[in-house]
N, C-alpha and C positions, 0 to 999 in steps of 0.2 A: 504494500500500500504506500503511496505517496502524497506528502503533506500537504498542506494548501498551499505553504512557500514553496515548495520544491516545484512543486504546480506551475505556481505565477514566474521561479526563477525560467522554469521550463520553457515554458511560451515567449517567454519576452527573447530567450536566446536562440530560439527556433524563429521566432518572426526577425529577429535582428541577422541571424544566419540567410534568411530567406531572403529579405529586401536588399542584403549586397551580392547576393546571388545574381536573384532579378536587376541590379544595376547592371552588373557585366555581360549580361544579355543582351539589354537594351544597349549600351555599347556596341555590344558585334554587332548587334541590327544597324546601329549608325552606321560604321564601317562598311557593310552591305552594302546598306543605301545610297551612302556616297563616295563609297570605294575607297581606296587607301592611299588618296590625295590626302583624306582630311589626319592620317599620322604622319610619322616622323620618316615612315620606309619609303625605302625606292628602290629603285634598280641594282643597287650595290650591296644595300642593307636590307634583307628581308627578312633576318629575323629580328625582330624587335623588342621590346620590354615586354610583350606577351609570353613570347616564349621564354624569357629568365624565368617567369612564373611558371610556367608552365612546368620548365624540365628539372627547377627545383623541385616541385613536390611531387612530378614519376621519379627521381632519384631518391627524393629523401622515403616515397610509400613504397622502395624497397629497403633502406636500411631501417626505418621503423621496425621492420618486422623482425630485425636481428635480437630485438627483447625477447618475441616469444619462441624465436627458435634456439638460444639458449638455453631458454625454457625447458622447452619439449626434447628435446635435442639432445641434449646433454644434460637434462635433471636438475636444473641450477635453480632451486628454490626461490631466491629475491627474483628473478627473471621468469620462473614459471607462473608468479601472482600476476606477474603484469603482459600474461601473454595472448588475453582478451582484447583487454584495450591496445595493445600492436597490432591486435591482427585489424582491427574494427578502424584505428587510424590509416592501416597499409592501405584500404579499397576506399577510405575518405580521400586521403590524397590522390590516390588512382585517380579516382574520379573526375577530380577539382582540376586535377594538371591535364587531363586528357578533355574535357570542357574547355578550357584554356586555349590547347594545340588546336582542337576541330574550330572552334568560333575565330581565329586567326587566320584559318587557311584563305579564308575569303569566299569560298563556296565549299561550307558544310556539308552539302548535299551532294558530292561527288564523292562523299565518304562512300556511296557504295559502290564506286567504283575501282576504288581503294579496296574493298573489303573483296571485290569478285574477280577482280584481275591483278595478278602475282607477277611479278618480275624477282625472281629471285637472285638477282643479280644485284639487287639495289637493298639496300640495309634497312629501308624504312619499308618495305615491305615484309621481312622479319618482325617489324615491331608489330604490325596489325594481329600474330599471332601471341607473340611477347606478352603484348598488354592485355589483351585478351582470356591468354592461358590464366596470367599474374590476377585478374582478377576472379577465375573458376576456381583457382589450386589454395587463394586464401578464404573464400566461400567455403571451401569445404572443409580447410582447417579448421576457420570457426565453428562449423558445423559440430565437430568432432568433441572440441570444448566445449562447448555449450550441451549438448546432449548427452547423460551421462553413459548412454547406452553405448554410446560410440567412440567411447573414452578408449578402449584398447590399439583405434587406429589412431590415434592421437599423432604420436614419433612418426608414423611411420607417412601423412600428411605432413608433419611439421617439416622433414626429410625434404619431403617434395616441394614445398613452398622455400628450403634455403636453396635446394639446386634452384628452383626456377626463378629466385630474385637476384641471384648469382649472375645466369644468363641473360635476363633481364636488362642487367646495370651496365654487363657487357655488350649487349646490343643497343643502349642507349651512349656509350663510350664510344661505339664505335660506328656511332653515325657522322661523329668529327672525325676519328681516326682513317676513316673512308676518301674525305675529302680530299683528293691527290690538287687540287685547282687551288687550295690557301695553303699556304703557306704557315699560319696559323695554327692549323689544326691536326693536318696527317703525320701522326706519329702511332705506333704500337702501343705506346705506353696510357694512352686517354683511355681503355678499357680497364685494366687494374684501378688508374686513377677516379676514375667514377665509383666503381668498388667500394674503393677506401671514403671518398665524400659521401657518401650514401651513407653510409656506418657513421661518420660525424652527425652528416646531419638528419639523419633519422632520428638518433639519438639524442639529439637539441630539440628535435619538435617534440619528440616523446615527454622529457621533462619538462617543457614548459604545457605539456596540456593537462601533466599527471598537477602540476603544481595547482592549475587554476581547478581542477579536479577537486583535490585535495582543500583549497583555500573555501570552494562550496561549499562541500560537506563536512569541515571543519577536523579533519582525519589530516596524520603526522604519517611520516614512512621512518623504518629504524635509523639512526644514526650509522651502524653497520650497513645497512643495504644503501644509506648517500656516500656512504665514502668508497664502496666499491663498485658503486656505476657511475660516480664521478671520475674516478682511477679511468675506468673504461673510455668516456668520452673523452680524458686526455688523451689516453695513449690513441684512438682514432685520430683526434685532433692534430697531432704530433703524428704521426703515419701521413696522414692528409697533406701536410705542409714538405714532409719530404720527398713524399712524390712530385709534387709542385716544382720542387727544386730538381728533382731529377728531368721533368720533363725539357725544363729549361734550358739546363745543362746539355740534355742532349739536342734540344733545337739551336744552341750555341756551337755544338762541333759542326752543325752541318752550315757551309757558306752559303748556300740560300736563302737558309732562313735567319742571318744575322739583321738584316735590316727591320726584318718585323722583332726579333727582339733587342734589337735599339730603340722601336716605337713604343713596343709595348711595357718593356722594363723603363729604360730612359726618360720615354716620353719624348723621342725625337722626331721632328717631321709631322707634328700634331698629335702625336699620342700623348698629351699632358694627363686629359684625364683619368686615359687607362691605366698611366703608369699609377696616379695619385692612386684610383681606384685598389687597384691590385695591393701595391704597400702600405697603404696606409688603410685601404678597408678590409682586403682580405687578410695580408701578414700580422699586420700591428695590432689591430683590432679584433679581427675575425681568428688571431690563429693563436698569438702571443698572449696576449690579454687575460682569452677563454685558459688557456693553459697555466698560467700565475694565479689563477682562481681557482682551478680544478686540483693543482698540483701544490700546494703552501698548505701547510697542513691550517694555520691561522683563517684563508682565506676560504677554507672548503666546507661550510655551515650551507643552507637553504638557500640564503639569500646569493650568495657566491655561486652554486650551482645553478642558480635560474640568471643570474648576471651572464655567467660564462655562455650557457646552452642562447639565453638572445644574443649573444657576440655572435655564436658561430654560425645562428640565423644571418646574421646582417653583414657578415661575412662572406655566405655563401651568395649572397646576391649580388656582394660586389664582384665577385669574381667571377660569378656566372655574365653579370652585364659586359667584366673588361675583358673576358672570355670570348664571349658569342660577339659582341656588336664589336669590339675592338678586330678580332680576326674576319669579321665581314669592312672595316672601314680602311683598312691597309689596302694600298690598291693591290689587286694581279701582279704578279710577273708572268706574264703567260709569253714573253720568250726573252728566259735565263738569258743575261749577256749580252743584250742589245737593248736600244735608248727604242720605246714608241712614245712617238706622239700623236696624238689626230685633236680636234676640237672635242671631241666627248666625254676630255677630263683623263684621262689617261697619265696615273702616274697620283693623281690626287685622289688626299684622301676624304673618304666619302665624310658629309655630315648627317646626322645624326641625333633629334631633336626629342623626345615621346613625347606622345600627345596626350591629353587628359582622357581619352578613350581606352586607348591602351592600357593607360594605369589601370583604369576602371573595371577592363576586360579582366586583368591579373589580379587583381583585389575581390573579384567575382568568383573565380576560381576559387583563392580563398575560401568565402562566402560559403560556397558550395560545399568545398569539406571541411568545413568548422558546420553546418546545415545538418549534416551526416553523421556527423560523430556525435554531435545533441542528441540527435532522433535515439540512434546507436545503443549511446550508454543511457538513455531513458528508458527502452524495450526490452534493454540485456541488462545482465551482470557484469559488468565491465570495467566498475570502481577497480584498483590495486590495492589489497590488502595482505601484510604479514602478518599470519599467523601466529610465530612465534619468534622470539628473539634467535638470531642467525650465532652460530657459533664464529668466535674470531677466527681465525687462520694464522699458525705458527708464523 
């Protein structure tokens, strides 16, 4: 039974989930309408501030789910209480972020022509199956939890939902690593690295939703179970940033791509903001910060785990924007070695502007899986609660 506040807190987050839903709709429909003069893209830049939205939250609604496959998986008690509400955020964000991609593409309705003709040659036709399967394979995880009948297939779903957001993070890694045309983007190493960001930030969205969870219904989680899943999103955090550095590194041996990261580290040739972007929103703030909170023993109480887990939020968007829009605004070298010029800009770099739509369309997104996870944890049991005090570990 639920109270008359839990009631009224109900509705009002469900109508509030709902009307920023409904804003980023009517947004796509503007866009529709008037086509995608009235953003910031063009011809150079097409993917824009929608997709950062977007491909944060299909990244991070696979490493979300790395709480309850700890879980199930491996028997990990603080991880097994919370491996409801992972599984019920993993298909919210699904959701949110793949709303986001379809109402960007500019005709929605050709999604079924996407879903009925396969080039399997092209990596985003992988994803039609990807996101897809990622949303049947944690439906029936849940399933499994939630009914106790079906409690014995438990592991052996949970199994299945870590290979397939595995796969998953790798086929969304390597929709840049594909790109042979940027310079920017084609490297081996963007599949692991999405991996590892997925596990950051899944793990950031998880505690900041368990926290506003927990601030509702007025419920503490053990000092033992914060200081061992704060341990956790460091050492992600910390994996997360060295891959970064590796990526670098290896787009620094190769002489092709030194000019884009002269731009993109530098800030040379007009890359000012991605470089700011990148060091100072994703290293300093997004990566260093979260990790002096997470790892000081002083700094690691409640309040320092929800500071850190928003860093790595706001982190991850930096680097997702100086990521995607900085490697679409470097111009081409589409021939190594030789000076082109023509009047069509050739050689500049593109500009770059969002538009209040856009924002609106990715803040809908949003909407949509914060919509879901209310409904969610209102129909289920999906609060996180420890049982019993966890034993230390020598």
């Amino acid at each position: 039974m639920h109270s008359v506040r839990s009631t009224r807190i109900f509705w009002l987050l469900a109508t509030l989930g709902g009307a920023v839903a409904a804003i980023g709709v009517g947004a796509a429909h503007l866009m529709e309408s008037h086509g995608h003069v009235i953003t910031g893209m063009g011809n150079e830049v097409v993917w824009g501030l929608p997709h950062v939205f977007a491909i944060f939250m299909i990244v991070a609604a696979s490493g979300v789910l790395n709480m309850a496959s700890v879980g199930s998986v491996f028997g990990q008690s603080a991880y097994k209480a919370r491996a409801r509400l992972s599984g019920l955020l993993s298909l919210a964000l699904l959701a949110g972020g793949l709303m986001v991609l379809m109402l960007d593409l500019g005709r929605p309705d050709r999604v079924i022509v996407a879903a009925t003709h396969y080039n399997f040659r092209s990596v985003f036709a992988w994803n039609v199956f990807l996101y897809s399967g990622m949303a049947a394979v944690v439906v029936v995880y849940l399933w499994t939890m939630l009914e106790p009948a079906l409690g014995r297939w438990s592991k052996a779903a949970g199994i299945g939902a870590l290979v397939w957001r595995f796969v998953l993070t790798t086929g969304t890694g390597s929709i840049f690593g594909f790109l042979v045309a940027r310079q920017a983007y084609q490297s081996a190493v963007l599949a692991p690295l999405f991996i590892l960001l997925s596990l950051a930030w899944g793990l950031a969205v998880f505690l900041l939703v368990q926290a506003v969870a927990y601030a509702g219904s007025g419920r503490n989680w053990q000092p033992e179970v914060r200081e061992r899943i704060a341990r956790l999103l460091g050492i992600f955090v910390a994996a997360s940033l060295y891959f970064v550095a590796v990526q670098h590194m290896t787009a620094l041996y190769e002489t092709r791509r030194a000019g884009f990261e002269a731009f993109f580290l530098l800030g040379q040739g007009g890359g000012a903001r991605y470089a700011l972007l990148f060091w100072l929103g994703y290293v300093l703030l997004g990566s260093v910060a979260p990790l002096l909170l997470l790892l000081h023993p002083r700094l690691r109480g409640d309040r320092g785990v929800i500071a850190a887990s928003a860093l790595v939020v706001l982190g991850a968007f930096a680097w997702l924007f100086a990521f995607i829009v900085g490697g679409q605004a470097f111009p081409l070298d589409i021939f190594p070695g030789h000076a082109v010029t023509s009047s069509f800009g050739d050689g500049v770099v593109a500009a770059y502007q969002p538009s209040l739509p856009e924002l609106l369309l990715g803040i809908g997104g949003v909407g949509a899986a914060f919509l879901i996870t209310v409904v969610g944890m209102r129909q289920f049991d999906m609060m996180p609660a420890d049982p019993a005090p966890l034993p230390r570990k020598a």
